[in-house]
N, C-alpha and C positions, 0 to 999 in steps of 0.2 A: 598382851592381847593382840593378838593378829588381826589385820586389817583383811575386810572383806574384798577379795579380788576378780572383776570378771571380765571378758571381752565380750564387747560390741560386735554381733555381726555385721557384715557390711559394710564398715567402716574402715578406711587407711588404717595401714600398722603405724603406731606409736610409735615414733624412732628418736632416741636419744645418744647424742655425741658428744663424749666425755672428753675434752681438750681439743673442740672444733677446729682452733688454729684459723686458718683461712678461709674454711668451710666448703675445702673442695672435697672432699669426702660424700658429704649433703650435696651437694650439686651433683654427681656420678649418683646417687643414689636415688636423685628424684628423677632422676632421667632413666632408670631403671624399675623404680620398683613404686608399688604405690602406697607412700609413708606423706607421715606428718611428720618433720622433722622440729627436734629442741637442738638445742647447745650450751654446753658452757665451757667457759675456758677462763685463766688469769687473764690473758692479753685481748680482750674483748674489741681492743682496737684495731688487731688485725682481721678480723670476720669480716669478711666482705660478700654476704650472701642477704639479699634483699628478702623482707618478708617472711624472715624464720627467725623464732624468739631466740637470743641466748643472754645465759644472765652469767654475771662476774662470780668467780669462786676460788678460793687458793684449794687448790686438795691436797696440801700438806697440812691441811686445819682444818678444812670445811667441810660438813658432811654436803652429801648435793642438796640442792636447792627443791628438790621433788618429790610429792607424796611416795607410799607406800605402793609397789603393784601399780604403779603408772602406764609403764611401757611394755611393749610388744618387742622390741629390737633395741640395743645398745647395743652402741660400739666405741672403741677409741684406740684410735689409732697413732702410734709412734709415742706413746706417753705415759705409760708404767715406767717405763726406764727414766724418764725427767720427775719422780715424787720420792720423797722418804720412803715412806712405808705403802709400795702398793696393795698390799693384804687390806688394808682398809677401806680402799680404793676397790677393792672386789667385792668386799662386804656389802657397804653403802650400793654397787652395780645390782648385788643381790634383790637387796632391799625395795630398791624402784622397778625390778624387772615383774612383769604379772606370773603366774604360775606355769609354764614353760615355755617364757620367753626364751630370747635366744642373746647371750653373751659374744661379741668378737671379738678381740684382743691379736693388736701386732706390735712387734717390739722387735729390736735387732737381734739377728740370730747367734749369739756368743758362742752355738757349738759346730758351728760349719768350719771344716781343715782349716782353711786360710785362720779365722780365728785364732780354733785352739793353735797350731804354728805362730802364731803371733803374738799367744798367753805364756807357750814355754818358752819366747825369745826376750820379751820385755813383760812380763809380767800384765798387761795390758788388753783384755780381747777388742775383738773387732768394733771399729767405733768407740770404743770408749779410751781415755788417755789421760794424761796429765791436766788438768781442769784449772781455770780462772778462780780464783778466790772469791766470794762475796758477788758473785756473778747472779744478774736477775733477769738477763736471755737466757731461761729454762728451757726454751722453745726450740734453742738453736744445740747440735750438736756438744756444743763445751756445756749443753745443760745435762750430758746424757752422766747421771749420778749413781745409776741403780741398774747394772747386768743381771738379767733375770736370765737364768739357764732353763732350757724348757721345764725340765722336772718340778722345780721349784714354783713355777708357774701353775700347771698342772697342780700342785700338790696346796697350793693358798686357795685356786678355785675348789680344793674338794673338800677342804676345809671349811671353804664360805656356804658348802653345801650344795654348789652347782654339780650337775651332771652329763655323760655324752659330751664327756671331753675330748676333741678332734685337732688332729695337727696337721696342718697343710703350709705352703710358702707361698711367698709372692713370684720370686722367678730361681734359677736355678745360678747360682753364681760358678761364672767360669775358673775363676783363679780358686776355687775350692776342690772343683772337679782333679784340677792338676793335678793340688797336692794331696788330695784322696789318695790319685794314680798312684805319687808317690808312694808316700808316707802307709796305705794299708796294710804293708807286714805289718809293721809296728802299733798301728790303731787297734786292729784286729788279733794281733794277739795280745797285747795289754787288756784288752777287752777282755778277754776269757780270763786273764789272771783278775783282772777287776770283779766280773762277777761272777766266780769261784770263790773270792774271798767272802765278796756281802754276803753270798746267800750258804756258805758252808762255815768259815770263821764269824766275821760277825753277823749274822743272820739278820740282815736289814730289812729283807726282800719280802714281801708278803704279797696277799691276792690282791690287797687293793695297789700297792705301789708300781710292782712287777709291770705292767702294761705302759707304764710312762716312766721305768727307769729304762727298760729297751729300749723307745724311742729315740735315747742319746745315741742311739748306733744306726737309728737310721736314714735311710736315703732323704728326707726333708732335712733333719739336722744336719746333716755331714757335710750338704751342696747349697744348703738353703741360705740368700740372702737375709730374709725377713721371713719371723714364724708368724702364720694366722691363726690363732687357737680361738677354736668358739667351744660355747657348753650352753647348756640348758638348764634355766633354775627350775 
């Protein structure tokens, strides 16, 4: 049964922040735009943001804490790449978002040059590495367990049913631009042998993929620090 979902005119947007962390996020945001801000996060003890509710949740187990069609805005920031399974995590975003609400999601960019150079040298991409065993700073870097390549991204939100899926970065990373400089013969024509093969041998490419498997080739991936992707349930 679907839950009846409406907005209030007049009223602050509903804003929910899925791994608050310190709650600076919430702070830039009220200082900008006119929301009601929630939160949750595992580490509830580091929220240092006066006067906005947030409640405890692991989201490797927990659906979130909130109705159906609650919010107007979700976001979360730096924390798809810290959970098992963020597909579920976009599911449940679904869920509590009202009918075109708006989704943002940032996470490390694993297809900027410097990266990939750094995947075909140790196997390794950007930010992510050899990890702490049994480690339960999720929060901190040695927590980062899950490299989401944009596609893949893209491809669990269109899954989860979101739509007006957008790719932007936060700044443009110098030491990628280099080896762009470099490395573009070789980017660029593996490219074309890449997709030559999907879309003539194994025919991977369809209408709906096509627009976010190109993405991997462009100027946001290639230079990009950190990806922003928002959508629309």
């Amino acid at each position: 049964m679907k839950a009846k979902c409406r907005t209030i005119g007049g009223q602050k947007l509903k804003h929910l922040d899925i791994g608050a962390g310190g709650g600076e996020l919430i702070q830039l945001m009220r200082a900008e735009l006119p929301v009601e801000s929630f939160a949750c996060d595992f580490h509830v003890e580091r929220f240092a943001v006066d006067g906005i509710s947030i409640k405890k949740i692991n989201l490797d187990s927990d659906p979130l804490p909130y109705p159906e069609c609650e919010f107007d805005l979700v976001t979360s920031s730096e924390v798809v790449e810290h959970v098992e399974n963020y597909r579920t995590l976009l599911r449940e975003a679904h869920r509590v978002l009202k009918p075109g609400g708006l989704l943002v999601i940032t996470t490390p960019n694993v297809l900027n040059a410097n990266s990939r150079l750094r995947y075909l040298i140790s196997g390794f991409a950007n930010l992510f590495g050899p990890l702490p065993v049994k480690n339960d700073k999720r929060y901190s870097t040695g927590g980062h367990i899950t490299p989401i390549p944009y596609f893949y991204l893209a491809h669990a939100l269109l899954d989860a049913d979101f739509n007006s899926i957008s790719l932007t970065i936060d700044k443009v990373q110098k030491t990628s631009v280099f080896w762009l400089i470099l490395l573009s013969p070789l980017i660029f024509l593996g490219w074309l042998r890449f997709w030559n093969r999907e879309e003539k041998k194994y025919r991977t490419l369809t209408a709906e993929n096509r627009v976010h498997v190109s993405r991997h080739l462009s100027w946001p991936a290639l230079v990009g620090r950190t990806i922003v992707v928002s959508c629309r349930r």
